[in-house]
N, C-alpha and C positions, 0 to 999 in steps of 0.2 A: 325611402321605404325599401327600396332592392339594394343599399347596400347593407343594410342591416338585416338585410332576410336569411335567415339560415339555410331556408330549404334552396334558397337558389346555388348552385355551383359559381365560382370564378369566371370561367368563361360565362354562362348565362348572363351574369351578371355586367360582363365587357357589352356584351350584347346591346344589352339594355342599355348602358352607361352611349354608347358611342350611337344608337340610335333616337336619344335625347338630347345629344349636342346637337348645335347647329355654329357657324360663324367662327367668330375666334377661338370658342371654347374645343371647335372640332377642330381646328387646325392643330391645337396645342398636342391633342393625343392620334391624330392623323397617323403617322407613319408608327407607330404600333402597331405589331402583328396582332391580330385577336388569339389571343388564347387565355388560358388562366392562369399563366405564372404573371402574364402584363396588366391585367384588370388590377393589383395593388398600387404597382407602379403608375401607371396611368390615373388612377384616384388622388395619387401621392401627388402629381404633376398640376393637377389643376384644382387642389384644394392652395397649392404653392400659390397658384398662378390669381387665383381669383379670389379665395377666402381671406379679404384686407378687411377688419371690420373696420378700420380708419379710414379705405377710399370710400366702402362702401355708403357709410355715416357722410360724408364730404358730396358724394355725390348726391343720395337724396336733398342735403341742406342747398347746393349750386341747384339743384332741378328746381327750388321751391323759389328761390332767389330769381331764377333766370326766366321764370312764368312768362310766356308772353302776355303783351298786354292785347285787351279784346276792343275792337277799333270802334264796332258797332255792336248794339244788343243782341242778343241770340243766346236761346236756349242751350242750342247744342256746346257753343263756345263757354257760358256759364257752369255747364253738367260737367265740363271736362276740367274747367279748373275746380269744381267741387271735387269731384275723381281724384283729379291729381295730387291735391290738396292735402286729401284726406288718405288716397296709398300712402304717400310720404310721411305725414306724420307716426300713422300705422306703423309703418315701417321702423322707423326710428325708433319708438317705442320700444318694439320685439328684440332693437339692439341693443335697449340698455338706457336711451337717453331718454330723460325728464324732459316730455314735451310738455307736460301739464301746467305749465308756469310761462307759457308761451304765447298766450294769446293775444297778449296788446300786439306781439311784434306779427305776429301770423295775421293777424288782421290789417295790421297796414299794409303788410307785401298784399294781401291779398286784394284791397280797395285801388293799390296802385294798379293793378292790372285792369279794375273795372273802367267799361266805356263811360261815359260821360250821364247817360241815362241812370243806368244802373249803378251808379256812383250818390246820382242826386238823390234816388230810391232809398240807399240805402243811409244815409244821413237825415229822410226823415222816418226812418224806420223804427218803432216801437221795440225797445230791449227791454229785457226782465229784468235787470238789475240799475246799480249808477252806472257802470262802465261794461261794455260789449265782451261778448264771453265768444269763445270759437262755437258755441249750441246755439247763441244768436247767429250770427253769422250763417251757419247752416241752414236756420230755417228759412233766415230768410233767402238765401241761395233759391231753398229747394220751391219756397212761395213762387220764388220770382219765375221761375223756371217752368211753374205749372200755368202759371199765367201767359208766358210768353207761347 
């Protein structure tokens, strides 16, 4: 939104730009002076540095993959891989790839993570079709969770 604003100046905009980084992305544009001839250059630097849609796409799919598993039942543990689950897919999406054809595989990463309770719950759980949809899944996530 501020770098497409017209009414903001260069500088205003370094402003902005260097008061949103935090970590690596601040380090990258760190030793730039602030002024306005550096706000392109510094945009140029860390659109270089971090706009990969191939890591980016890689890393959602290793975050989905690498889920820890939940040792014991709990809500909160369950919320968060619903959460997580469903950023990443999101995510993926906005980039381009066809999640929608995804669901037997997103279901099993997803049953590998459940505890042993919530595993047996979910096997004998009532689905809407022959075969489990990522919307099953969800509800009964979101069931399980208001129970717990």
């Amino acid at each position: 939104l501020v770098h497409k604003n017209g009414m903001l100046s260069d500088i205003q905009k370094f402003y902005y730009l260097r008061a949103s980084l935090e970590k690596d992305a601040a380090q990258v544009i760190k030793s730039f002076n602030v002024s306005g001839n550096n706000y392109n250059v510094a945009w140029q630097f860390l659109i270089e540095r971090f706009e990969n849609k191939n890591l980016i796409i890689y890393n959602h799919i290793r975050d989905i993959f690498e889920h820890p598993k939940i040792v014991k039942e709990s809500h909160i543990d369950l919320r968060n891989l619903y959460d997580s689950f469903t950023k990443h897919l999101r995510s993926l999406d906005a980039l381009g790839e066809n999640t929608q054809s995804w669901d037997r595989l997103i279901i099993y990463i997803i049953c590998n993570t459940f505890d042993d309770v919530t595993r047996r719950d979910w096997e004998s759980y009532q689905i809407t079709g022959d075969l489990p949809t990522l919307d099953d899944i969800s509800k009964f996530l979101k069931q399980k969770c208001e129970i717990l």
